[in-house]
PQR file of N, CA, C, O and H, with PARSE charges and radii, in Angstrom:
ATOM      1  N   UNK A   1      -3.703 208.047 148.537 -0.4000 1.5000
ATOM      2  CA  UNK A   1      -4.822 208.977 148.490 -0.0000 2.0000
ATOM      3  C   UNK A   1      -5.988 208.291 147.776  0.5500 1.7000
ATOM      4  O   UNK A   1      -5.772 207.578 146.796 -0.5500 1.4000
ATOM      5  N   UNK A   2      -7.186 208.488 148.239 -0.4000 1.5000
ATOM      6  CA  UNK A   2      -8.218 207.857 147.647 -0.0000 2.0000
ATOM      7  C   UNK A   2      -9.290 208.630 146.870  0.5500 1.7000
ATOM      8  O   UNK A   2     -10.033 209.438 147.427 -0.5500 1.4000
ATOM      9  H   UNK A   2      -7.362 209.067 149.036  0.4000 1.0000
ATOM     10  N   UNK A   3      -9.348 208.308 145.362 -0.4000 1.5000
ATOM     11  CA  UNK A   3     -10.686 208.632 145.149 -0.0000 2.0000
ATOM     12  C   UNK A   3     -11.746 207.838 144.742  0.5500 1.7000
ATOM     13  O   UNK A   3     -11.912 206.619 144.739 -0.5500 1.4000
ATOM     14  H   UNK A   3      -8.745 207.651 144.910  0.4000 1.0000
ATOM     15  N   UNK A   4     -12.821 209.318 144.204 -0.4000 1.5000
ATOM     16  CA  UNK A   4     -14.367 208.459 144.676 -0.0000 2.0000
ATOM     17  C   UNK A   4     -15.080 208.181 145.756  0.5500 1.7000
ATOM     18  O   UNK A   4     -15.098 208.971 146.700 -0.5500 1.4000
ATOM     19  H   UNK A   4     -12.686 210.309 144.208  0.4000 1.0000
ATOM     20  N   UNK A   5     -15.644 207.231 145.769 -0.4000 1.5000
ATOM     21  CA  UNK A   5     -16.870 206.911 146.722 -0.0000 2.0000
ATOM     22  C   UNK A   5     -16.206 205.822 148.019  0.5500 1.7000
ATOM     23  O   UNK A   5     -15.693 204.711 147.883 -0.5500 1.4000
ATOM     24  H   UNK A   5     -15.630 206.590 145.002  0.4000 1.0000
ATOM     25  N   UNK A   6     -16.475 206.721 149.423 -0.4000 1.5000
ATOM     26  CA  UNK A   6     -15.581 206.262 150.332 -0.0000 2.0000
ATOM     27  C   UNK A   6     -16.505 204.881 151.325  0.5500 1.7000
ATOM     28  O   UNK A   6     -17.619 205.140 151.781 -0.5500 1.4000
ATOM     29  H   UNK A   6     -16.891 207.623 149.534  0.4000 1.0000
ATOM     30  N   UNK A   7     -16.041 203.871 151.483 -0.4000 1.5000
ATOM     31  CA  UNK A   7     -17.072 202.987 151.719 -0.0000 2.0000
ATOM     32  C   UNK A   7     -17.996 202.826 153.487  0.5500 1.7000
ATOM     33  O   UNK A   7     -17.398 203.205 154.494 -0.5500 1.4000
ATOM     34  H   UNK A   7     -15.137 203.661 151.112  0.4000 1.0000
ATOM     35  N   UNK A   8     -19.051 202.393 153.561 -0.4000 1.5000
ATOM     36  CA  UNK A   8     -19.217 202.977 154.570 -0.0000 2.0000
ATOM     37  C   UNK A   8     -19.168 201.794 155.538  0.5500 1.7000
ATOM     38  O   UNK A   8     -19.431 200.605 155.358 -0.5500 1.4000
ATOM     39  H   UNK A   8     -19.537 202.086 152.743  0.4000 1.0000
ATOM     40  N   UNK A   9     -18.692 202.568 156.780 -0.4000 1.5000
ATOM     41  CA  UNK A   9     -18.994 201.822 158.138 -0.0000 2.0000
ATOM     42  C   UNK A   9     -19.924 202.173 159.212  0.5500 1.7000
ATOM     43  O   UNK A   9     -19.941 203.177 159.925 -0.5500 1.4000
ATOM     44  H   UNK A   9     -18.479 203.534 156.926  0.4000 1.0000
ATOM     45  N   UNK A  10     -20.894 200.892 159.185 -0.4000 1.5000
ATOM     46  CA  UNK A  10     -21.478 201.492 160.262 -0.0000 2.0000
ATOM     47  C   UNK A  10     -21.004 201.595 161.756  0.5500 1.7000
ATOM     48  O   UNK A  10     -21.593 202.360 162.520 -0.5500 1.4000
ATOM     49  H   UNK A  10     -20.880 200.076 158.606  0.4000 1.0000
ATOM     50  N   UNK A  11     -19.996 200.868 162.158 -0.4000 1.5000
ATOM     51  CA  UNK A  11     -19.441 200.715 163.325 -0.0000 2.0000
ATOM     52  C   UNK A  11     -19.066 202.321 163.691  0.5500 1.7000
ATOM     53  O   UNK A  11     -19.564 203.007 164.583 -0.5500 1.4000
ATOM     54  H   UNK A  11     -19.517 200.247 161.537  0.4000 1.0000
ATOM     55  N   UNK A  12     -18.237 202.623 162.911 -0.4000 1.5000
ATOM     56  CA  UNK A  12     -17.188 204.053 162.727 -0.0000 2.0000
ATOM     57  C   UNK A  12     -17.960 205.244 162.349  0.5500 1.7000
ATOM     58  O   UNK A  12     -17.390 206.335 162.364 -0.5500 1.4000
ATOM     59  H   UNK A  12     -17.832 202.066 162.186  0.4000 1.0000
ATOM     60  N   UNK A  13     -19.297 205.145 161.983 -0.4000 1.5000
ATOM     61  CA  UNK A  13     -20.697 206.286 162.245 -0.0000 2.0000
ATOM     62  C   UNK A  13     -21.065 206.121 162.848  0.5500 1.7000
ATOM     63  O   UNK A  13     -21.832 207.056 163.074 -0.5500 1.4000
ATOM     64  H   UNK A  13     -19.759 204.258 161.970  0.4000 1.0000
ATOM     65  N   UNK A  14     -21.202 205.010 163.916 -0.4000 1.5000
ATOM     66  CA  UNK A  14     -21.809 205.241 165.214 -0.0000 2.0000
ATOM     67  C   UNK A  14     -21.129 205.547 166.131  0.5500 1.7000
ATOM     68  O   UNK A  14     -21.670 205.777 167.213 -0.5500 1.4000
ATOM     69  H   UNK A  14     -20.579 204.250 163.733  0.4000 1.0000
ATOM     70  N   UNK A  15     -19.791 205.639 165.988 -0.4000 1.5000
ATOM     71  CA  UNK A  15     -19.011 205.857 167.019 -0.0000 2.0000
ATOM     72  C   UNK A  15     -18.447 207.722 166.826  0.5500 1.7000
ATOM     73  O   UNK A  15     -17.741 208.479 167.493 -0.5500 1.4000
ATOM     74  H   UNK A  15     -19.352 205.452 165.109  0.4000 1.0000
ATOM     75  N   UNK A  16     -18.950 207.792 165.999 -0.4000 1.5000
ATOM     76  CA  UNK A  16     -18.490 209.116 165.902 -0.0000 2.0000
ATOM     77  C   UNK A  16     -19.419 210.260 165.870  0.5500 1.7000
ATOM     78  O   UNK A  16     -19.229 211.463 165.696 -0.5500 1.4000
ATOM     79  H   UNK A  16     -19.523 207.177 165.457  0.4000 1.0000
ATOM     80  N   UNK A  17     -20.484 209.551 166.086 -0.4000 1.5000
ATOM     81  CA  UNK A  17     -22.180 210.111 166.164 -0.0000 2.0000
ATOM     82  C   UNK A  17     -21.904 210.195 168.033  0.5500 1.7000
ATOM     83  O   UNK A  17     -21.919 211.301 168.574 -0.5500 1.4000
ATOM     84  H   UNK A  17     -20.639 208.573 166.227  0.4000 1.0000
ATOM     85  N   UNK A  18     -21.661 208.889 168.879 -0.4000 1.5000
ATOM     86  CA  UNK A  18     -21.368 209.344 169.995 -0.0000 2.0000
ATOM     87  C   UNK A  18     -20.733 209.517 171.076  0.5500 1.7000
ATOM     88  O   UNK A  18     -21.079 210.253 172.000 -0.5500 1.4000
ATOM     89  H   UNK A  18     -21.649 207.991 168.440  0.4000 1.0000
ATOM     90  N   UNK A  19     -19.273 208.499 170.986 -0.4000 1.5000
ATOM     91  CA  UNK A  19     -18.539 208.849 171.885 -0.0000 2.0000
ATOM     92  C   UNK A  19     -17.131 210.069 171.082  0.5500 1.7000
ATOM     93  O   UNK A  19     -16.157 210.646 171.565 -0.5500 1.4000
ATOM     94  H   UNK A  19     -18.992 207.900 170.236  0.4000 1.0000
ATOM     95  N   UNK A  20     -17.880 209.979 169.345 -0.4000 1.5000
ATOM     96  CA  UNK A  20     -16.963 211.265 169.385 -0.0000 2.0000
ATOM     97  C   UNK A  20     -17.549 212.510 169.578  0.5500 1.7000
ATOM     98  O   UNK A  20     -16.887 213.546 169.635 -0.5500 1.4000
ATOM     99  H   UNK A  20     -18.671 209.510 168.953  0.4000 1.0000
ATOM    100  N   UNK A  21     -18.708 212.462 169.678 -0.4000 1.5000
ATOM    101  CA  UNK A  21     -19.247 213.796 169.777 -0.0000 2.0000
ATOM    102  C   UNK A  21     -19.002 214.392 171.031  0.5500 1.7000
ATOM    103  O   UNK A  21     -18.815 215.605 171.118 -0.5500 1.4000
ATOM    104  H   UNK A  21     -19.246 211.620 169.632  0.4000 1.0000
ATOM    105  N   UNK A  22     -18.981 213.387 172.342 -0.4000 1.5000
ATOM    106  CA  UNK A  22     -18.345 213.610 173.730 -0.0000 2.0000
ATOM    107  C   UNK A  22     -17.323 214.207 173.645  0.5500 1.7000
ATOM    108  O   UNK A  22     -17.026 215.362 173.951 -0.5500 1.4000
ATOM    109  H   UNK A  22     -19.132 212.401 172.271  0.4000 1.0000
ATOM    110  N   UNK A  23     -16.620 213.181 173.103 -0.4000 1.5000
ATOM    111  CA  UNK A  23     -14.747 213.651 173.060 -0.0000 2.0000
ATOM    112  C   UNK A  23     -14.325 215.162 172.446  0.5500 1.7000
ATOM    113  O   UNK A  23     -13.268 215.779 172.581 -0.5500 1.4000
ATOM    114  H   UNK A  23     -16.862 212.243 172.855  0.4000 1.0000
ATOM    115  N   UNK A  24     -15.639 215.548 171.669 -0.4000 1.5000
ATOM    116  CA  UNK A  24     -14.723 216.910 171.107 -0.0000 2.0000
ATOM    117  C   UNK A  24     -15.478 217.600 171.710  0.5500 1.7000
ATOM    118  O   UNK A  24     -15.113 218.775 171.664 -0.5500 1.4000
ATOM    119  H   UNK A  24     -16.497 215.048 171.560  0.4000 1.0000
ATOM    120  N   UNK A  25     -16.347 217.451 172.253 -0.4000 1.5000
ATOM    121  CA  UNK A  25     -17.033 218.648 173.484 -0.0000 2.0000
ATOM    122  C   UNK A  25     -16.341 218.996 174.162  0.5500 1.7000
ATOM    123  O   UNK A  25     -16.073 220.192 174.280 -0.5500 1.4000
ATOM    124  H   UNK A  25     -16.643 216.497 172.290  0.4000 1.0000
ATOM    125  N   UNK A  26     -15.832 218.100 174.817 -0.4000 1.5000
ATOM    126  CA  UNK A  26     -15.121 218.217 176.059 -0.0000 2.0000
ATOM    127  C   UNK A  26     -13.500 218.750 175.625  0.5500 1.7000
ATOM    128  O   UNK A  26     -12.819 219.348 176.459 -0.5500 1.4000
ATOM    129  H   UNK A  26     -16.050 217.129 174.721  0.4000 1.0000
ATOM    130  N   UNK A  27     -13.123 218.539 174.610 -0.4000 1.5000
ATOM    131  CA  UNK A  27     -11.440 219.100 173.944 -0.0000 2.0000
ATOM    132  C   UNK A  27     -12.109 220.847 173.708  0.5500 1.7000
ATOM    133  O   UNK A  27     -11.441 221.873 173.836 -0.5500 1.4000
ATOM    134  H   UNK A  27     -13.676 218.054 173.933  0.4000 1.0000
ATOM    135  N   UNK A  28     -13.359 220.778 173.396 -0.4000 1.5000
ATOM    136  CA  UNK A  28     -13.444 222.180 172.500 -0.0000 2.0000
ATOM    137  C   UNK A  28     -13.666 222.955 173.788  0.5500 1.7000
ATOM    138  O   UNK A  28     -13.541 224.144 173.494 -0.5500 1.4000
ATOM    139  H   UNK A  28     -13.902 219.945 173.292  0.4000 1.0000
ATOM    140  N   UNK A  29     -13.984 222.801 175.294 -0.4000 1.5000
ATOM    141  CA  UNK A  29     -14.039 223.291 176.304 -0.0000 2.0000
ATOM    142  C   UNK A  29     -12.713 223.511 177.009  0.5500 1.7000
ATOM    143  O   UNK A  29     -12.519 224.506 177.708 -0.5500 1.4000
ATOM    144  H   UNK A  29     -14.085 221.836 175.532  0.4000 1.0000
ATOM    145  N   UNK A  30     -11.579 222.330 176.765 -0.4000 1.5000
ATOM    146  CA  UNK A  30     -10.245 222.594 177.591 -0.0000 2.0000
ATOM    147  C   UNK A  30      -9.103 222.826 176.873  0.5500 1.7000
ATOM    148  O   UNK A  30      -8.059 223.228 177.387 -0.5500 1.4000
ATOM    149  H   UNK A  30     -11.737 221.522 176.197  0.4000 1.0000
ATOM    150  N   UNK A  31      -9.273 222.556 175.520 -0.4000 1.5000
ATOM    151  CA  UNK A  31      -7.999 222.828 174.669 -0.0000 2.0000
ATOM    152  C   UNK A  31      -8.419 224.260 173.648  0.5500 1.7000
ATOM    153  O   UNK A  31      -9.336 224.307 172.829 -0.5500 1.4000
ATOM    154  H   UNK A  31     -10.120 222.229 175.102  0.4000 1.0000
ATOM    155  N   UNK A  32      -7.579 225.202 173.945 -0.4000 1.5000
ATOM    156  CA  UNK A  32      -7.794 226.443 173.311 -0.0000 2.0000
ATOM    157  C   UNK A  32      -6.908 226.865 172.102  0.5500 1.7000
ATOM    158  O   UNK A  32      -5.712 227.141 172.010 -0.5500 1.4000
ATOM    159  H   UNK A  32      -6.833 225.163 174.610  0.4000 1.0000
ATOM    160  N   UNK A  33      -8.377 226.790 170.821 -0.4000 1.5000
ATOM    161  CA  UNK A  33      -8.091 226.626 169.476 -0.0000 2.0000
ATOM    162  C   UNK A  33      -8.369 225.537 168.881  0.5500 1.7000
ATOM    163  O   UNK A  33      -7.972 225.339 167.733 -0.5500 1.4000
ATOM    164  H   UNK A  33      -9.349 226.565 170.896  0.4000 1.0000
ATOM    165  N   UNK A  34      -9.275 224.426 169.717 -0.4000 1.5000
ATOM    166  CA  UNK A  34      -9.506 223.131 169.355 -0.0000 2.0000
ATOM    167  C   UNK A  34     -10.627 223.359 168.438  0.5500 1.7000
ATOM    168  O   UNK A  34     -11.536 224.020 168.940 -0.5500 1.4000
ATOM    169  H   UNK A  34      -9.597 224.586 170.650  0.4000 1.0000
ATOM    170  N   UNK A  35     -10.823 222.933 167.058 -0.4000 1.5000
ATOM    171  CA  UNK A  35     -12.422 223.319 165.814 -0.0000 2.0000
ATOM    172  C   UNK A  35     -12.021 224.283 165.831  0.5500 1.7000
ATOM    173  O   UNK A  35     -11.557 224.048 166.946 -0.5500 1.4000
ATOM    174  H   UNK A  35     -10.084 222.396 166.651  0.4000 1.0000
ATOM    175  N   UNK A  36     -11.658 225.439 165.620 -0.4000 1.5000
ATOM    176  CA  UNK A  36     -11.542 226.968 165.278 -0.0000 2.0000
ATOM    177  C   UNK A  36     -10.563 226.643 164.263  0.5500 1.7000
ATOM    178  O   UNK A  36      -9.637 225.832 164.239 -0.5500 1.4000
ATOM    179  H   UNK A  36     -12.036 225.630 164.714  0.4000 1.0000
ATOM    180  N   UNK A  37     -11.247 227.940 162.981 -0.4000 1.5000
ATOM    181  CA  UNK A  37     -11.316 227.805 161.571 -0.0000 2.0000
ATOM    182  C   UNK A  37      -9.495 228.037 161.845  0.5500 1.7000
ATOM    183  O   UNK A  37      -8.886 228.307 162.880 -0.5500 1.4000
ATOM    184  H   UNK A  37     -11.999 228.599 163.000  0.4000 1.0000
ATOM    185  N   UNK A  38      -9.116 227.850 160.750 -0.4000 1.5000
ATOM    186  CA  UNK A  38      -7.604 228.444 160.779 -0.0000 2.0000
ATOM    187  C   UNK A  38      -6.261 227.306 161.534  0.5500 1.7000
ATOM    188  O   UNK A  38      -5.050 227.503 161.436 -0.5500 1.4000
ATOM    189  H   UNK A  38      -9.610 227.630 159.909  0.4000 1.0000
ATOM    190  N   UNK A  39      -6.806 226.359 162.124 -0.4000 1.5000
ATOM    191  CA  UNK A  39      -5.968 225.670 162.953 -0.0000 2.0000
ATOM    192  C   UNK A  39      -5.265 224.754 162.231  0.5500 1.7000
ATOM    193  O   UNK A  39      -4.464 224.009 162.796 -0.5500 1.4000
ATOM    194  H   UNK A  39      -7.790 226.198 162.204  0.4000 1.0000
ATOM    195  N   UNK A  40      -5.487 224.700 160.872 -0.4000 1.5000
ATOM    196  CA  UNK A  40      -4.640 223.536 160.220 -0.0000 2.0000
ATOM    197  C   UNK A  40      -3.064 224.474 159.635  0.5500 1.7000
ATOM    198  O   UNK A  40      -2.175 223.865 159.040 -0.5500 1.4000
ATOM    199  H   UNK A  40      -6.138 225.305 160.413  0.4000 1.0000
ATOM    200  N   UNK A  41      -3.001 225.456 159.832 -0.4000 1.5000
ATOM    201  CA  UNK A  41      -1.639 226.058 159.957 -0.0000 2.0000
ATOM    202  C   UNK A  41      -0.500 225.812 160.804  0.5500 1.7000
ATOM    203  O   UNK A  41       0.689 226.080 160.630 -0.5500 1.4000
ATOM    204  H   UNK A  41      -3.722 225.951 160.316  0.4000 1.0000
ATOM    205  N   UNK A  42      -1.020 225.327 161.625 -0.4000 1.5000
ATOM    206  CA  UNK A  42      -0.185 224.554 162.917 -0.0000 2.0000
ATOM    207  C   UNK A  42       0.457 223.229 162.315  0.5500 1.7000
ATOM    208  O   UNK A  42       1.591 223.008 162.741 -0.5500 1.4000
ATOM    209  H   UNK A  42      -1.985 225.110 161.767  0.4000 1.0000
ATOM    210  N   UNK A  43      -0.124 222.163 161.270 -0.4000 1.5000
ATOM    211  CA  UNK A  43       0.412 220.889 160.724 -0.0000 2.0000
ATOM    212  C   UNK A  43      -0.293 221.282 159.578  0.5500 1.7000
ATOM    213  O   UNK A  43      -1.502 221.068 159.662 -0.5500 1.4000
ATOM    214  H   UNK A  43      -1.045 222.342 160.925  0.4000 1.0000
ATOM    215  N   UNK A  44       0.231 221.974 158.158 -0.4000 1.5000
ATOM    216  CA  UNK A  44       0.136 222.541 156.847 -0.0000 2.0000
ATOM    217  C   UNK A  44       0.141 221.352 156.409  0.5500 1.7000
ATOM    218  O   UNK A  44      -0.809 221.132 155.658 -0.5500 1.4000
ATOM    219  H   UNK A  44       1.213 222.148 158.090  0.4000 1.0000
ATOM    220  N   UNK A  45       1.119 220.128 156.643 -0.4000 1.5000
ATOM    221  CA  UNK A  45       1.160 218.855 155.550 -0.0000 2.0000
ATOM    222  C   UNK A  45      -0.329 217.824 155.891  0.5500 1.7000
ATOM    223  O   UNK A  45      -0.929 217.105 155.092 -0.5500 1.4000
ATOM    224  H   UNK A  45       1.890 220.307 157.253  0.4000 1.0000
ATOM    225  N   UNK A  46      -0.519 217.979 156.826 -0.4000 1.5000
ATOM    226  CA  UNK A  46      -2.051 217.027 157.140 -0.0000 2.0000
ATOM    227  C   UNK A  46      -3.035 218.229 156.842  0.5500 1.7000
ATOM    228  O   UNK A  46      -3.436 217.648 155.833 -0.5500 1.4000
ATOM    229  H   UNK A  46      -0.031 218.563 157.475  0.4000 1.0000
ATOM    230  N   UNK A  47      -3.717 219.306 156.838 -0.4000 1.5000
ATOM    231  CA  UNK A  47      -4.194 220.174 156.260 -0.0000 2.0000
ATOM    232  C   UNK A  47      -4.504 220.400 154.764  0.5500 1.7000
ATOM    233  O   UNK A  47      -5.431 220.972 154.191 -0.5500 1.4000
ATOM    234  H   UNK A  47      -3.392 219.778 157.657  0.4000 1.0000
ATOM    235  N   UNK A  48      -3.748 219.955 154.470 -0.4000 1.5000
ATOM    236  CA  UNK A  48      -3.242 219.784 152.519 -0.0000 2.0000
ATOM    237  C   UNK A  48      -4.061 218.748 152.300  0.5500 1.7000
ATOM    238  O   UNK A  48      -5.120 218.847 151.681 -0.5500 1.4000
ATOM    239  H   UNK A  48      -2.995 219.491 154.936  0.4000 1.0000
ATOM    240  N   UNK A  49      -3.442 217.292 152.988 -0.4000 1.5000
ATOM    241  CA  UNK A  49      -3.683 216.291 152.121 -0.0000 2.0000
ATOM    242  C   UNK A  49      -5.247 216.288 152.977  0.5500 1.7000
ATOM    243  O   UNK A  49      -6.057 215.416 152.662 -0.5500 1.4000
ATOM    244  H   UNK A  49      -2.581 217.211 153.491  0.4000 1.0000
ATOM    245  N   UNK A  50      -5.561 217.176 153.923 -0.4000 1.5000
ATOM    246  CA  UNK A  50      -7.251 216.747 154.058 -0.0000 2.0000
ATOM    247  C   UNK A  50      -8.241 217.744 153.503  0.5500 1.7000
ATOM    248  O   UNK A  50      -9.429 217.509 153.723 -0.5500 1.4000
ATOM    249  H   UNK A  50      -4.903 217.884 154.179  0.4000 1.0000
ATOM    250  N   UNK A  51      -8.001 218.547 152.992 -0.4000 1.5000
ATOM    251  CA  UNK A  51      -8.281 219.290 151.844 -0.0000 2.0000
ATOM    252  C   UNK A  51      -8.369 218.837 150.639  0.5500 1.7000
ATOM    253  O   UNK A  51      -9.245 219.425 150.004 -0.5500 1.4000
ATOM    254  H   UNK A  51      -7.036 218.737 152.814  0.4000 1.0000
ATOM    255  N   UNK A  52      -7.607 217.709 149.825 -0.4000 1.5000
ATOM    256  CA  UNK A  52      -7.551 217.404 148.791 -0.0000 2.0000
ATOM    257  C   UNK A  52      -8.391 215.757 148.688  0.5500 1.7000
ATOM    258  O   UNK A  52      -9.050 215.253 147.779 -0.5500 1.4000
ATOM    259  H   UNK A  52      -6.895 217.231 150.341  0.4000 1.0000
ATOM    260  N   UNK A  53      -8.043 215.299 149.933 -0.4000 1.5000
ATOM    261  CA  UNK A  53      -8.854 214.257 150.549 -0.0000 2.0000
ATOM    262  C   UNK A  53     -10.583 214.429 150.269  0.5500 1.7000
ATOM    263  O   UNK A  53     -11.289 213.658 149.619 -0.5500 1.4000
ATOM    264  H   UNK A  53      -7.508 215.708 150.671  0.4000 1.0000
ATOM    265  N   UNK A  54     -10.984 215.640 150.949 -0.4000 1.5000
ATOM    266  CA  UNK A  54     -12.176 216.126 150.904 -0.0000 2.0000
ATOM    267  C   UNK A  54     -12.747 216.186 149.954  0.5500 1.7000
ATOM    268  O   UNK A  54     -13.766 215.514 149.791 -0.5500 1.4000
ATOM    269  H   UNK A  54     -10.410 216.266 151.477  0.4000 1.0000
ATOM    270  N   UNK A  55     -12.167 217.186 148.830 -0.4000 1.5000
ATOM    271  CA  UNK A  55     -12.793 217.393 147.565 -0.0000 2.0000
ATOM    272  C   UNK A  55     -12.904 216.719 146.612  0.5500 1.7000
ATOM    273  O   UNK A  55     -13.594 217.041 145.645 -0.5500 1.4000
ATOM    274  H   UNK A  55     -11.339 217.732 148.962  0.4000 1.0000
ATOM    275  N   UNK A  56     -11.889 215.078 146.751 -0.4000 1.5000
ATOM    276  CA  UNK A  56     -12.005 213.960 145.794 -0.0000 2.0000
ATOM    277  C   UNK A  56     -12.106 212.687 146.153  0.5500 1.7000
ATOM    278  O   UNK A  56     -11.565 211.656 145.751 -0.5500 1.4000
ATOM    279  H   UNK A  56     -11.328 214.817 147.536  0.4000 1.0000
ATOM    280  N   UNK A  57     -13.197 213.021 147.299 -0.4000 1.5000
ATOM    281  CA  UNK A  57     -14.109 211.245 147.904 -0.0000 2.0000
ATOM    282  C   UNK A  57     -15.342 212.280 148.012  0.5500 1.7000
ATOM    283  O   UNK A  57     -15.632 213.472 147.909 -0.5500 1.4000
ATOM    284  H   UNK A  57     -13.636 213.858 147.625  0.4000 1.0000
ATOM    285  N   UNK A  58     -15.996 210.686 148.361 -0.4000 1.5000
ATOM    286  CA  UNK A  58     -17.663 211.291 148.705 -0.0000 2.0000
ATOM    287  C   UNK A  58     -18.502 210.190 149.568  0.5500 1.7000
ATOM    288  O   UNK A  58     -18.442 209.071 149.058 -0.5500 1.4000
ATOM    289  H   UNK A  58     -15.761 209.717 148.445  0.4000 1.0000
ATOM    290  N   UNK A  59     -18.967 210.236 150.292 -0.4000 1.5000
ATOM    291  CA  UNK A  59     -19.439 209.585 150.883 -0.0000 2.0000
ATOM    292  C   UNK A  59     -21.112 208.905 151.119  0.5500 1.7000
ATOM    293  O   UNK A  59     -21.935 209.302 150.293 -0.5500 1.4000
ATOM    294  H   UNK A  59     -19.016 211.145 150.706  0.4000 1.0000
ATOM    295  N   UNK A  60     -21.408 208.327 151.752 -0.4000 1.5000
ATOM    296  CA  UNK A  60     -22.859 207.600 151.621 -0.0000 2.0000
ATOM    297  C   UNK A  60     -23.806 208.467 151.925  0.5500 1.7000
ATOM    298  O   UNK A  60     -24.931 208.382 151.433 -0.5500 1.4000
ATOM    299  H   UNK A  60     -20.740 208.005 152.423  0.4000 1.0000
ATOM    300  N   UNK A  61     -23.495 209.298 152.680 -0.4000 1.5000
ATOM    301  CA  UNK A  61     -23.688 210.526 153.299 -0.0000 2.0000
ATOM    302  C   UNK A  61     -24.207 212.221 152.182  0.5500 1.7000
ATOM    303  O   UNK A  61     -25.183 212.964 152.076 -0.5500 1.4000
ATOM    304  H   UNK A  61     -22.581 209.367 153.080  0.4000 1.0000
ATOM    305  N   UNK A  62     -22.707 212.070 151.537 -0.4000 1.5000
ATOM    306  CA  UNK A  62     -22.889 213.018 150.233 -0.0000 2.0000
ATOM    307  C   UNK A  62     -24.305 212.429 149.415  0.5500 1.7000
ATOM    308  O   UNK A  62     -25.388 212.976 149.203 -0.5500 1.4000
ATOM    309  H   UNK A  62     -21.915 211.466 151.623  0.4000 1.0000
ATOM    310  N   UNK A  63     -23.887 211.335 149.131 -0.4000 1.5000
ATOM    311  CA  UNK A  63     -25.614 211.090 148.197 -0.0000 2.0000
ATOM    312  C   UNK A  63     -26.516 211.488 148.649  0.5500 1.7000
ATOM    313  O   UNK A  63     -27.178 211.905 147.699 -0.5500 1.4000
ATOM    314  H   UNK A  63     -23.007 210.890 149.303  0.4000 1.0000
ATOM    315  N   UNK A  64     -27.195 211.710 149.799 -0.4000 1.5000
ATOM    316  CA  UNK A  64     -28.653 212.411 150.039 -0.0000 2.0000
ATOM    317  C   UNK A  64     -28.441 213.325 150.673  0.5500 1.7000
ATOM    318  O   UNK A  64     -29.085 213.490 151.709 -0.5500 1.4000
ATOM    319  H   UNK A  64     -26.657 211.371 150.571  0.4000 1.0000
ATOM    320  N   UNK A  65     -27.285 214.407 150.203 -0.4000 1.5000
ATOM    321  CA  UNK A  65     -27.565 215.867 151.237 -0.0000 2.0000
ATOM    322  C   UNK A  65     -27.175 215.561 152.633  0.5500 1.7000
ATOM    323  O   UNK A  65     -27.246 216.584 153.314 -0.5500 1.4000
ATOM    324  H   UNK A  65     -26.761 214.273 149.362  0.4000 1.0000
ATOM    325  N   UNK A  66     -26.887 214.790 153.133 -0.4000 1.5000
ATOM    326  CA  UNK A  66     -26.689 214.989 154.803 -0.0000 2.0000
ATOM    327  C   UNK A  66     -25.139 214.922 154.618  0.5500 1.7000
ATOM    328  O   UNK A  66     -24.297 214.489 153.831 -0.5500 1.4000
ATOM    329  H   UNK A  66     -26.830 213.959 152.580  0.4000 1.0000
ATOM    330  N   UNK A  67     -25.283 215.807 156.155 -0.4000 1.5000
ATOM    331  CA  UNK A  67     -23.874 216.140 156.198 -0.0000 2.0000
ATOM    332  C   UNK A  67     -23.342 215.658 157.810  0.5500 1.7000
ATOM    333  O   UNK A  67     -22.170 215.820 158.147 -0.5500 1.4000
ATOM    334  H   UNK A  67     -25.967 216.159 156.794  0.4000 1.0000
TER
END
Protein backbone atom coordinates (compact mmCIF):
# COMPACT_ATOMS: atom_id res chain seq x y z
CA UNK A 1 0.00 0.00 0.00
CA UNK A 2 1.33 3.33 -0.77
CA UNK A 3 1.53 6.52 0.88
CA UNK A 4 1.84 10.13 0.02
CA UNK A 5 2.51 11.68 -3.15
CA UNK A 6 1.78 9.27 -6.11
CA UNK A 7 4.30 9.87 -8.97
CA UNK A 8 3.24 11.02 -12.18
CA UNK A 9 2.99 9.57 -15.64
CA UNK A 10 2.49 11.23 -18.43
CA UNK A 11 2.09 8.27 -20.72
CA UNK A 12 -0.78 6.72 -18.28
CA UNK A 13 -2.69 10.44 -18.23
CA UNK A 14 -2.83 10.45 -21.56
CA UNK A 15 -4.05 7.33 -22.01
CA UNK A 16 -6.66 7.56 -19.71
CA UNK A 17 -7.70 11.08 -20.80
CA UNK A 18 -8.41 9.05 -24.16
CA UNK A 19 -8.63 5.74 -25.06
CA UNK A 20 -9.94 5.30 -21.50
CA UNK A 21 -12.45 7.63 -21.71
CA UNK A 22 -13.74 5.54 -24.94
CA UNK A 23 -13.51 2.36 -23.15
CA UNK A 24 -15.81 3.32 -20.29
CA UNK A 25 -18.32 4.97 -22.52
CA UNK A 26 -18.86 2.32 -24.30
CA UNK A 27 -18.88 -0.40 -20.92
CA UNK A 28 -21.21 2.30 -19.23
CA UNK A 29 -23.66 1.82 -22.37
CA UNK A 30 -23.47 -2.24 -22.49
CA UNK A 31 -22.59 -3.43 -19.11
CA UNK A 32 -25.44 -2.79 -16.58
CA UNK A 33 -24.19 -1.30 -13.25
CA UNK A 34 -20.91 -0.34 -14.84
CA UNK A 35 -19.79 3.52 -12.64
CA UNK A 36 -22.97 3.29 -10.59
CA UNK A 37 -22.37 4.31 -6.97
CA UNK A 38 -22.65 1.13 -4.83
CA UNK A 39 -20.87 -1.41 -7.18
CA UNK A 40 -17.87 -2.08 -5.10
CA UNK A 41 -20.10 -4.53 -2.99
CA UNK A 42 -19.79 -6.99 -5.63
CA UNK A 43 -15.57 -7.31 -4.80
CA UNK A 44 -15.67 -5.66 -0.92
CA UNK A 45 -11.76 -6.66 -0.74
CA UNK A 46 -10.67 -4.34 -3.83
CA UNK A 47 -13.28 -1.67 -2.66
CA UNK A 48 -11.52 -1.47 0.79
CA UNK A 49 -8.13 -1.34 -0.23
CA UNK A 50 -9.29 1.49 -2.94
CA UNK A 51 -10.84 3.44 -0.45
CA UNK A 52 -7.95 3.47 1.80
CA UNK A 53 -5.69 3.79 -1.27
CA UNK A 54 -7.58 7.04 -2.02
CA UNK A 55 -7.52 8.80 1.15
CA UNK A 56 -3.67 8.20 1.75
CA UNK A 57 -1.94 9.22 -1.75
CA UNK A 58 -2.30 12.33 -3.60
CA UNK A 59 -1.53 13.14 -6.70
CA UNK A 60 0.02 15.90 -9.17
CA UNK A 61 -3.33 16.51 -9.88
CA UNK A 62 -4.50 17.00 -6.05
CA UNK A 63 -1.97 19.97 -5.85
CA UNK A 64 -3.90 22.43 -8.00
CA UNK A 65 -7.55 21.44 -7.47
CA UNK A 66 -8.05 19.41 -10.62
CA UNK A 67 -9.62 16.46 -10.51
Amino acid sequence: MRFGFRKPSIKRSLSARTKGQVTRAVKRELVPGYGKKGMGALHPKKAVYNKVYHKTTFGFGDLFGKK
